[in-house]
N, CA, C, O and CB atoms as a CASP TS submission, in Angstrom:
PFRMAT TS
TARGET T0000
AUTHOR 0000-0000-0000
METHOD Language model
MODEL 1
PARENT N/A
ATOM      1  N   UNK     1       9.822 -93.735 181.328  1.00  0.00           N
ATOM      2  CA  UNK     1      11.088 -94.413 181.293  1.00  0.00           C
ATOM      3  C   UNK     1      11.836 -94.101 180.001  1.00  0.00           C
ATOM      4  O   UNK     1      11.434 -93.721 178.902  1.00  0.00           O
ATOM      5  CB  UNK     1      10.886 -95.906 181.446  1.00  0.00           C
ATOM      6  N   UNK     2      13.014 -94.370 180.462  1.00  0.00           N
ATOM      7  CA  UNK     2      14.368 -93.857 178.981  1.00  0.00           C
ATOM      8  C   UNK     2      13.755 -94.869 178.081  1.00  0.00           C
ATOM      9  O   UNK     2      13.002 -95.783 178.416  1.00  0.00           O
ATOM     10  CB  UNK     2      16.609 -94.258 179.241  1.00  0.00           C
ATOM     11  N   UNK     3      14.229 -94.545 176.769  1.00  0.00           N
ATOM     12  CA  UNK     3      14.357 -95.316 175.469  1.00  0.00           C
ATOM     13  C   UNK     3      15.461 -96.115 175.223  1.00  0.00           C
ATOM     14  O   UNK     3      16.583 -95.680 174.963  1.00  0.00           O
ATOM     15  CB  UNK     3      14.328 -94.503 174.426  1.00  0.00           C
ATOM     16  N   UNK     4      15.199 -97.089 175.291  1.00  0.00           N
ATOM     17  CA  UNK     4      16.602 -98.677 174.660  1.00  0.00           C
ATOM     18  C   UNK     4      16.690 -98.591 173.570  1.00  0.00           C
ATOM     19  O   UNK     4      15.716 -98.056 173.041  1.00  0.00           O
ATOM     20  CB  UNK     4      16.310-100.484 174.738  1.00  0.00           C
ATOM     21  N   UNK     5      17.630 -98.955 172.792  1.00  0.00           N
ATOM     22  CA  UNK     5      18.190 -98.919 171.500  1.00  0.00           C
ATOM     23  C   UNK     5      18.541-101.133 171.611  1.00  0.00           C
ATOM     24  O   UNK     5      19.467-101.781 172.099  1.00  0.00           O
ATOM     25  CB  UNK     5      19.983 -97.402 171.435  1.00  0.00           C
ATOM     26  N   UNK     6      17.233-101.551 170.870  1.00  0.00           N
ATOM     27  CA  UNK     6      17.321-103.373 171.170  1.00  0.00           C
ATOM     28  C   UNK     6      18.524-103.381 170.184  1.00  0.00           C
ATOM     29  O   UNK     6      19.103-102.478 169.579  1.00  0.00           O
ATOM     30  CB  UNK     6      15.672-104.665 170.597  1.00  0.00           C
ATOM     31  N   UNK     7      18.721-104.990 170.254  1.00  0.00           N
ATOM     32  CA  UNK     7      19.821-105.653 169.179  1.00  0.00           C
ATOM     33  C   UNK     7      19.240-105.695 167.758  1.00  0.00           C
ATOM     34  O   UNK     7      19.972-106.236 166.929  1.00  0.00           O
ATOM     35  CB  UNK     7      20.238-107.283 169.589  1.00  0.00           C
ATOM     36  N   UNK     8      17.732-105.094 167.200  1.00  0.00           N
ATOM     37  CA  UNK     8      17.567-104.924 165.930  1.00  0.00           C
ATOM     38  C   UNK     8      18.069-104.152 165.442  1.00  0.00           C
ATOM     39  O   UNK     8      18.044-104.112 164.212  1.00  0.00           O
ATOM     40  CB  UNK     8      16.678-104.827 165.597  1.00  0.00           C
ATOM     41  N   UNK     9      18.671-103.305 166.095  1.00  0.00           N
ATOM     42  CA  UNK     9      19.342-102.181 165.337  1.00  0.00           C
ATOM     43  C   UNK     9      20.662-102.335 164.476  1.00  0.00           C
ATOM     44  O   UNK     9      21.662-102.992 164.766  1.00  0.00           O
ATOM     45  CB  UNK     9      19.642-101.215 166.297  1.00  0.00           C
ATOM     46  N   UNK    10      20.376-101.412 163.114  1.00  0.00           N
ATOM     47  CA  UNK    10      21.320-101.307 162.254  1.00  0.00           C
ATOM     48  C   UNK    10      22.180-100.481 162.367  1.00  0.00           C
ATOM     49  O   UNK    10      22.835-100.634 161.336  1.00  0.00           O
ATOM     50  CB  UNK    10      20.971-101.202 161.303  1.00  0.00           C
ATOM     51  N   UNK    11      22.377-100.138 162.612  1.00  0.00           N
ATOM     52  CA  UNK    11      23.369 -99.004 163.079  1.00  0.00           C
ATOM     53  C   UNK    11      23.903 -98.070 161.953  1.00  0.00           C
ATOM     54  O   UNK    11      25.035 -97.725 161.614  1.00  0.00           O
ATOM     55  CB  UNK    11      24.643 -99.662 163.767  1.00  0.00           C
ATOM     56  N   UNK    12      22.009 -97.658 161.277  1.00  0.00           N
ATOM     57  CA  UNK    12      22.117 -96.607 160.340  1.00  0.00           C
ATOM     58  C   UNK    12      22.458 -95.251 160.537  1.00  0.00           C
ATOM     59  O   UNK    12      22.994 -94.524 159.700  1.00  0.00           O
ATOM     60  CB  UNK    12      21.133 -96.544 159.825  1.00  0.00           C
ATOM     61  N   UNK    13      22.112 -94.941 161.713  1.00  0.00           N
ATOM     62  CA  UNK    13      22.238 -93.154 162.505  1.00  0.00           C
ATOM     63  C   UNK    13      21.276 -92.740 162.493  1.00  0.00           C
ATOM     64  O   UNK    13      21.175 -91.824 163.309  1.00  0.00           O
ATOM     65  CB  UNK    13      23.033 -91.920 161.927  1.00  0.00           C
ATOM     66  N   UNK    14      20.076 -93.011 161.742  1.00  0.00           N
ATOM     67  CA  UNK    14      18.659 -91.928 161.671  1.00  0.00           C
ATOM     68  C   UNK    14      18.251 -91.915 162.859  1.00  0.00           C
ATOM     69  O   UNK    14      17.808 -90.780 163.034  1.00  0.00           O
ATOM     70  CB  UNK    14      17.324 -92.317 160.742  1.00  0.00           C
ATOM     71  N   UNK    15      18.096 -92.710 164.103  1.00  0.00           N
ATOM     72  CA  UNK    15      17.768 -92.199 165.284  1.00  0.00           C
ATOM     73  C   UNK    15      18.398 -90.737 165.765  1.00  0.00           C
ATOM     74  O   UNK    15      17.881 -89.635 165.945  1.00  0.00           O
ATOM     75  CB  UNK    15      18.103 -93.225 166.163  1.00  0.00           C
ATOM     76  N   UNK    16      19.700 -91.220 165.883  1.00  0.00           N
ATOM     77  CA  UNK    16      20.576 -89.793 166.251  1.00  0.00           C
ATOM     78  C   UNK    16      20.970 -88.819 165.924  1.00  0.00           C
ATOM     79  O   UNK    16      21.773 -88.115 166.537  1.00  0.00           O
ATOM     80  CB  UNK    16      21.341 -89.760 166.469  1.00  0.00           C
ATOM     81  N   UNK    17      20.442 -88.599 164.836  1.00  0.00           N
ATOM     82  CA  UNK    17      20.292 -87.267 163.510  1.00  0.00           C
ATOM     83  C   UNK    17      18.411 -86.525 164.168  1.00  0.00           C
ATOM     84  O   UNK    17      18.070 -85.343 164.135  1.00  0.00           O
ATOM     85  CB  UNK    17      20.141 -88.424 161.005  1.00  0.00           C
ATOM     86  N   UNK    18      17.691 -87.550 164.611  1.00  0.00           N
ATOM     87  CA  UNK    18      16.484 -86.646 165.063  1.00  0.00           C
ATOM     88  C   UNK    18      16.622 -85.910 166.995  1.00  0.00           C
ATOM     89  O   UNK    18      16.318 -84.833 167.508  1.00  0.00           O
ATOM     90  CB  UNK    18      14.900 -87.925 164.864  1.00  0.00           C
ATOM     91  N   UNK    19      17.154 -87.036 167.446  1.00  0.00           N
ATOM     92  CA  UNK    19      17.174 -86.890 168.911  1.00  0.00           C
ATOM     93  C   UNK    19      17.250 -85.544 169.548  1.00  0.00           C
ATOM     94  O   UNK    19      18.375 -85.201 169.911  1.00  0.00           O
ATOM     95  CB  UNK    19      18.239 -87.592 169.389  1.00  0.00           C
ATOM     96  N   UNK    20      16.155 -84.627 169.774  1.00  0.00           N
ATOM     97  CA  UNK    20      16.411 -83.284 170.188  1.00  0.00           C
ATOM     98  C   UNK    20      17.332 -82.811 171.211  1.00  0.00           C
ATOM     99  O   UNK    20      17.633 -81.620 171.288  1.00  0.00           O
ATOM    100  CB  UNK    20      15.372 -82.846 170.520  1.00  0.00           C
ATOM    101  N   UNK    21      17.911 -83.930 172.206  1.00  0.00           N
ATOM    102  CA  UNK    21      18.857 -83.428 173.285  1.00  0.00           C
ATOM    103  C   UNK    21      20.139 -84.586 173.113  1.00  0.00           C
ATOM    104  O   UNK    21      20.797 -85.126 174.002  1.00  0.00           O
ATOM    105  CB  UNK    21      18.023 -83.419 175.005  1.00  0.00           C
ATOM    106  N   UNK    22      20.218 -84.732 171.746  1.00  0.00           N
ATOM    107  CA  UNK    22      21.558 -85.708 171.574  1.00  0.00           C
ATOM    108  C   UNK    22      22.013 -86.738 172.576  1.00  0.00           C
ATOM    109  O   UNK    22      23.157 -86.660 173.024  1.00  0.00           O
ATOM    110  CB  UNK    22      22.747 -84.877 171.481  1.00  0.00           C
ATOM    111  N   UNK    23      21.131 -87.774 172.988  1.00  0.00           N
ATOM    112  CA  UNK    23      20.885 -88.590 173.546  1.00  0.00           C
ATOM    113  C   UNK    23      21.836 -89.940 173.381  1.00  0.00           C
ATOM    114  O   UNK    23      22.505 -90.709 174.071  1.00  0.00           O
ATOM    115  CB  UNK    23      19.713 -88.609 173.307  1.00  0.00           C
ATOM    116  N   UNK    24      21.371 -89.664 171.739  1.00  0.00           N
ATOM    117  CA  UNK    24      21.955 -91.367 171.050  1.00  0.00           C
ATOM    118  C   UNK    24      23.391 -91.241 170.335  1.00  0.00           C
ATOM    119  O   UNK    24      23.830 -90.376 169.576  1.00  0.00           O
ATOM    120  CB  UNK    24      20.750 -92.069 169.578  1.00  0.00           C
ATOM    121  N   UNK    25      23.787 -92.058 170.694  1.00  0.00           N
ATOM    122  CA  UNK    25      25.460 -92.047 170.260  1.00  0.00           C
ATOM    123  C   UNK    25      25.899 -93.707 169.659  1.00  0.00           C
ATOM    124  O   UNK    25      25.535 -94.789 170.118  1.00  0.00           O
ATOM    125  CB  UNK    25      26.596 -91.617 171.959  1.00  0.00           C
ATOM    126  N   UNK    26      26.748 -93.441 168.554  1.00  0.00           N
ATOM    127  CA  UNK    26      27.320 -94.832 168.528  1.00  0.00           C
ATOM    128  C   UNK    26      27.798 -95.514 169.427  1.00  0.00           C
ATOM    129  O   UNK    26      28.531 -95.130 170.339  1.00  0.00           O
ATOM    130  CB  UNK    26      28.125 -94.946 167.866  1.00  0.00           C
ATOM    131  N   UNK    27      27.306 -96.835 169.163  1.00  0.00           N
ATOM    132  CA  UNK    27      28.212 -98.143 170.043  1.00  0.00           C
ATOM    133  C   UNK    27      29.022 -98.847 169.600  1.00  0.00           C
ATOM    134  O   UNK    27      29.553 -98.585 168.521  1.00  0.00           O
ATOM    135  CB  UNK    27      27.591 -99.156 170.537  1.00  0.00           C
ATOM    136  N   UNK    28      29.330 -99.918 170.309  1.00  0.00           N
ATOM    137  CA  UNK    28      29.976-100.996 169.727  1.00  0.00           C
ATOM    138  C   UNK    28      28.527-101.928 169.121  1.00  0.00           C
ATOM    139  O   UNK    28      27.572-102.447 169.698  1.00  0.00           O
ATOM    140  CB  UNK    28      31.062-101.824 170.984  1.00  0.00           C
ATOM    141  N   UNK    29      28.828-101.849 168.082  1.00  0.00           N
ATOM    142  CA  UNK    29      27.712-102.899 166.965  1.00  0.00           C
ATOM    143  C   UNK    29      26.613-102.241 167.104  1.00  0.00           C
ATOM    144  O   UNK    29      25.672-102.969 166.789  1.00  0.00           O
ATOM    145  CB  UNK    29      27.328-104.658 167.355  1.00  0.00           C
ATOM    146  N   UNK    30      26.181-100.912 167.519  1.00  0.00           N
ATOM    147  CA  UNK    30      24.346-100.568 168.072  1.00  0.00           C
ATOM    148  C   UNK    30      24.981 -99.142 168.503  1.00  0.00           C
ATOM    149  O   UNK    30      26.061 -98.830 169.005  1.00  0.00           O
ATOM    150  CB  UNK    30      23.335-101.808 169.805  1.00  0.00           C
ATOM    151  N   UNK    31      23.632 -98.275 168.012  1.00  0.00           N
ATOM    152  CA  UNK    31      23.275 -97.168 168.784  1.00  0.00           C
ATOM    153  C   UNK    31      22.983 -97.447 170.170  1.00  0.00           C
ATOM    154  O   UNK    31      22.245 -98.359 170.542  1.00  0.00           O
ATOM    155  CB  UNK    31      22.211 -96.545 168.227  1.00  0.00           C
ATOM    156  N   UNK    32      23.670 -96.518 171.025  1.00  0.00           N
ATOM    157  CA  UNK    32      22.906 -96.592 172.557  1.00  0.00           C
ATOM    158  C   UNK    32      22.230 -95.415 172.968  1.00  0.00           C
ATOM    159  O   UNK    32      22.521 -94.374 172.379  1.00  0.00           O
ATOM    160  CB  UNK    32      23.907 -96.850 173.759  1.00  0.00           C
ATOM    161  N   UNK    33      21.429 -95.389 173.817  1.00  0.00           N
ATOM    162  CA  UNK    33      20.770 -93.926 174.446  1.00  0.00           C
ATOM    163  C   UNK    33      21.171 -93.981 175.640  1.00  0.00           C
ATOM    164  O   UNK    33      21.307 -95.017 176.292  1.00  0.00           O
ATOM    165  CB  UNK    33      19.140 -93.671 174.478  1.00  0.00           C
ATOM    166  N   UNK    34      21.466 -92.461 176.144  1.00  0.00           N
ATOM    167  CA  UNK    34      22.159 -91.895 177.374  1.00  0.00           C
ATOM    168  C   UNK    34      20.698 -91.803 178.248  1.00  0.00           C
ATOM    169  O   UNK    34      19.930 -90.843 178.178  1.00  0.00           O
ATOM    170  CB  UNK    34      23.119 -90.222 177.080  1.00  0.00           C
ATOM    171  N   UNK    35      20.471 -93.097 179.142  1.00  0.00           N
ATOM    172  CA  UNK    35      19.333 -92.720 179.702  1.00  0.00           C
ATOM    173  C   UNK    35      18.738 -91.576 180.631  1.00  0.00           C
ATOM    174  O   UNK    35      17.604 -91.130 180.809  1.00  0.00           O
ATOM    175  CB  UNK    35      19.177 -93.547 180.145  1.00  0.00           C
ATOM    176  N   UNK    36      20.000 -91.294 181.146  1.00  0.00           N
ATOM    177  CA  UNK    36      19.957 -89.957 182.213  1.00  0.00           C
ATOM    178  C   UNK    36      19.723 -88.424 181.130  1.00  0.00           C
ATOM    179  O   UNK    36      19.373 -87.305 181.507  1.00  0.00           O
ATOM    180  CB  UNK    36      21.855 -89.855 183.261  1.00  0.00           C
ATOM    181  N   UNK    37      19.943 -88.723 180.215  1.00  0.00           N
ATOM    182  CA  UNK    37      19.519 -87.711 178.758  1.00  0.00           C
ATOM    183  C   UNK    37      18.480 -87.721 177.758  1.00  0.00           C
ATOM    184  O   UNK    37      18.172 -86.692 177.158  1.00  0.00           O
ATOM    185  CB  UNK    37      20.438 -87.766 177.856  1.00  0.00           C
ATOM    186  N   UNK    38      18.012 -88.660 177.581  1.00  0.00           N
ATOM    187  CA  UNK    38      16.527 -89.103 177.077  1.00  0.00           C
ATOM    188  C   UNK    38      15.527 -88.532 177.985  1.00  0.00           C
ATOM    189  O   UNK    38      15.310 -88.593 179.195  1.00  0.00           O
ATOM    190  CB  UNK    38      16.290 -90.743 177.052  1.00  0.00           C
ATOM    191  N   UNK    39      15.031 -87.993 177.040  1.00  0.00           N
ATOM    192  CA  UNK    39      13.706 -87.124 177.336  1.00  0.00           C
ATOM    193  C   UNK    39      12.055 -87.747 177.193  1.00  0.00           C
ATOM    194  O   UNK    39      11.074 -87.216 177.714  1.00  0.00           O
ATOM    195  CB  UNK    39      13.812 -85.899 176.264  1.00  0.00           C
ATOM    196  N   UNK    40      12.042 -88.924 176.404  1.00  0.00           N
ATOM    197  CA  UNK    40      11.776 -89.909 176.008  1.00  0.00           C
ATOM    198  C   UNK    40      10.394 -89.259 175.463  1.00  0.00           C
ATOM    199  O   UNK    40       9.315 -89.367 176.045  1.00  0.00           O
ATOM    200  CB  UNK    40      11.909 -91.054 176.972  1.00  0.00           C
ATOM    201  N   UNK    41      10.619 -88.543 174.208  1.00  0.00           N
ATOM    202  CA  UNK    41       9.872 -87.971 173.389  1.00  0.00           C
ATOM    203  C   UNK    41       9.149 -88.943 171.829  1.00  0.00           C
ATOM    204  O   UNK    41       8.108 -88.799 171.188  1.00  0.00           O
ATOM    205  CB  UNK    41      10.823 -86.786 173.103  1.00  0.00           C
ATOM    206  N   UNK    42      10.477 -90.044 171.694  1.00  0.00           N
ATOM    207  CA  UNK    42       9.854 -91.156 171.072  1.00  0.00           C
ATOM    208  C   UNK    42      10.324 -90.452 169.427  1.00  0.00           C
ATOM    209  O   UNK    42      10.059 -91.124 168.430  1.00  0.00           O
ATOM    210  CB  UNK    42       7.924 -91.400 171.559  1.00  0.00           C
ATOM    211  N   UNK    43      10.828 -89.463 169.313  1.00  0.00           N
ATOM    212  CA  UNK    43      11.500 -89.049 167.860  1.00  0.00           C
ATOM    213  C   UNK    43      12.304 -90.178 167.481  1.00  0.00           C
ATOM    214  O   UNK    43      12.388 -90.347 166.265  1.00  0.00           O
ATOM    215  CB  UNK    43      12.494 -87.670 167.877  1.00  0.00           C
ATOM    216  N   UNK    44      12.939 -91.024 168.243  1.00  0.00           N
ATOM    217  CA  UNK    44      13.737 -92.460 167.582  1.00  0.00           C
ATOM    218  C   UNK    44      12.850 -93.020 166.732  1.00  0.00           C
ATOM    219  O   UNK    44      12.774 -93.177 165.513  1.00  0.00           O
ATOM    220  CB  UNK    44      14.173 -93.710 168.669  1.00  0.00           C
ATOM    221  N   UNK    45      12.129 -93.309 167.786  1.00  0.00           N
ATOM    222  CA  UNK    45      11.366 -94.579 167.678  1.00  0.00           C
ATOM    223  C   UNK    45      11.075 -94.069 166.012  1.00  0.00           C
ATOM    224  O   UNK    45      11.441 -94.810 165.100  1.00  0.00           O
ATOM    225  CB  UNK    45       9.824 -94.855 168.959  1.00  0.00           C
ATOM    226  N   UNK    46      10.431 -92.826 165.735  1.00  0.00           N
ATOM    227  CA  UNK    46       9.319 -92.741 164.532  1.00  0.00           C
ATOM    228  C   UNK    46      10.102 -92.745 163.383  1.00  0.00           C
ATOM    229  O   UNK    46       9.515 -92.955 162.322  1.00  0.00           O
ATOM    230  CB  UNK    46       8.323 -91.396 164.506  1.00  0.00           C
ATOM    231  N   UNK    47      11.583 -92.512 163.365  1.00  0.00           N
ATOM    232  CA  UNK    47      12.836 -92.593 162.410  1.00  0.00           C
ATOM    233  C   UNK    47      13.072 -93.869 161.689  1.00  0.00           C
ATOM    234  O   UNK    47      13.176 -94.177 160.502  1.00  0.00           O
ATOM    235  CB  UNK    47      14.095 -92.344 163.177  1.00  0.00           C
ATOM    236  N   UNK    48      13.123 -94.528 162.863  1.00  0.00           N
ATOM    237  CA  UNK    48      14.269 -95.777 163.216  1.00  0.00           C
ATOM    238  C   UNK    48      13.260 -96.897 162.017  1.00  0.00           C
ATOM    239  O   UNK    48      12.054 -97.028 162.229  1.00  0.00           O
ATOM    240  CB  UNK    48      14.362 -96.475 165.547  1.00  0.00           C
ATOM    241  N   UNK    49      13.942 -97.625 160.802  1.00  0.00           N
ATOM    242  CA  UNK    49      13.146 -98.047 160.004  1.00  0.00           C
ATOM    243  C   UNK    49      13.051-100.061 160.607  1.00  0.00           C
ATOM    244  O   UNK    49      12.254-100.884 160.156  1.00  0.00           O
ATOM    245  CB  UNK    49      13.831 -97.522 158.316  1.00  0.00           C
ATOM    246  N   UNK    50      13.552-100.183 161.111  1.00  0.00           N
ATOM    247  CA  UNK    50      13.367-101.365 162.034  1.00  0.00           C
ATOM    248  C   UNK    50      13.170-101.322 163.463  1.00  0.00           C
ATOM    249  O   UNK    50      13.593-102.269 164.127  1.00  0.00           O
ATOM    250  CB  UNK    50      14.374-102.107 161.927  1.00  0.00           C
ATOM    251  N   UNK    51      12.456-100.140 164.156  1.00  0.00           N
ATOM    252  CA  UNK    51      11.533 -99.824 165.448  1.00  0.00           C
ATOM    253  C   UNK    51      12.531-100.432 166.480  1.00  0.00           C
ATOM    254  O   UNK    51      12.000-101.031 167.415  1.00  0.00           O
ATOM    255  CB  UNK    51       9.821-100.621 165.480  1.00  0.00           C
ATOM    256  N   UNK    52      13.570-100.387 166.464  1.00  0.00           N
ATOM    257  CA  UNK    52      15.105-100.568 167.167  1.00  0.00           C
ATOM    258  C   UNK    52      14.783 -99.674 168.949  1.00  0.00           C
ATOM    259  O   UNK    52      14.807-100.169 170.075  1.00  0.00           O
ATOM    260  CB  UNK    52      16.705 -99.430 165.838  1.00  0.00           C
ATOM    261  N   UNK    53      14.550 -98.466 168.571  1.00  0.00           N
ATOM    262  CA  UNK    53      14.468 -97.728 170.059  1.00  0.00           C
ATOM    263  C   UNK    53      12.687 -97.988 170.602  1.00  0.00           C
ATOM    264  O   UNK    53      11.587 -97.787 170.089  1.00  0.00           O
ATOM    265  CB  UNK    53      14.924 -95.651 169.833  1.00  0.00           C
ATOM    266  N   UNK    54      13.065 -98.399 171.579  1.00  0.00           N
ATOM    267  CA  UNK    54      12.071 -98.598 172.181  1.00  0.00           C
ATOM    268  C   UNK    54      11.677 -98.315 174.049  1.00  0.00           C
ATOM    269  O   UNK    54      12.666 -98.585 174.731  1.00  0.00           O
ATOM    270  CB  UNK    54      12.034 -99.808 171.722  1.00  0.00           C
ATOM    271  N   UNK    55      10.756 -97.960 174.681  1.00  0.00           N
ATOM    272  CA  UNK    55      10.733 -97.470 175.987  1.00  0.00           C
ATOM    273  C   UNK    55      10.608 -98.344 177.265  1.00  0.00           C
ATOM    274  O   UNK    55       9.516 -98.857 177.506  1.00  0.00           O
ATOM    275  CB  UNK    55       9.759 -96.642 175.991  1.00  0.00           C
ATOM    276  N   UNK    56      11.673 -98.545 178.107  1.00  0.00           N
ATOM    277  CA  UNK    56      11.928 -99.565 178.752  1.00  0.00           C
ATOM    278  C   UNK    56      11.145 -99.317 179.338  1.00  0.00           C
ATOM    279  O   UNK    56      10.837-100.031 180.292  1.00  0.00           O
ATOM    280  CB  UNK    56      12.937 -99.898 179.229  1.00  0.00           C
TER
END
């Protein structure tokens, strides 16, 4: 399953600076992931310094 981007997120960018198929994009208040584009390789997750992306 795709990777969620929860409401812990800071909306620093280090998820979407690793994402190998540019997945994650700004939101309104939060990174989101393009689930139909997530490859769900888990490179967020190991970035992300408050474990924000996570696998639905």
């Amino acid at each position: 399953m795709a990777y969620k981007i929860n409401d812990d997120c800071i909306s620093c960018g280090a998820c979407a600076d690793q994402c190998p198929v540019n997945a994650i994009s700004e939101g309104d208040g939060k990174y989101v992931i393009d689930a139909d584009t997530c490859v769900e390789c888990g490179a967020c997750n190991g970035v992300c310094p408050v474990g924000a992306p996570n696998a639905e």
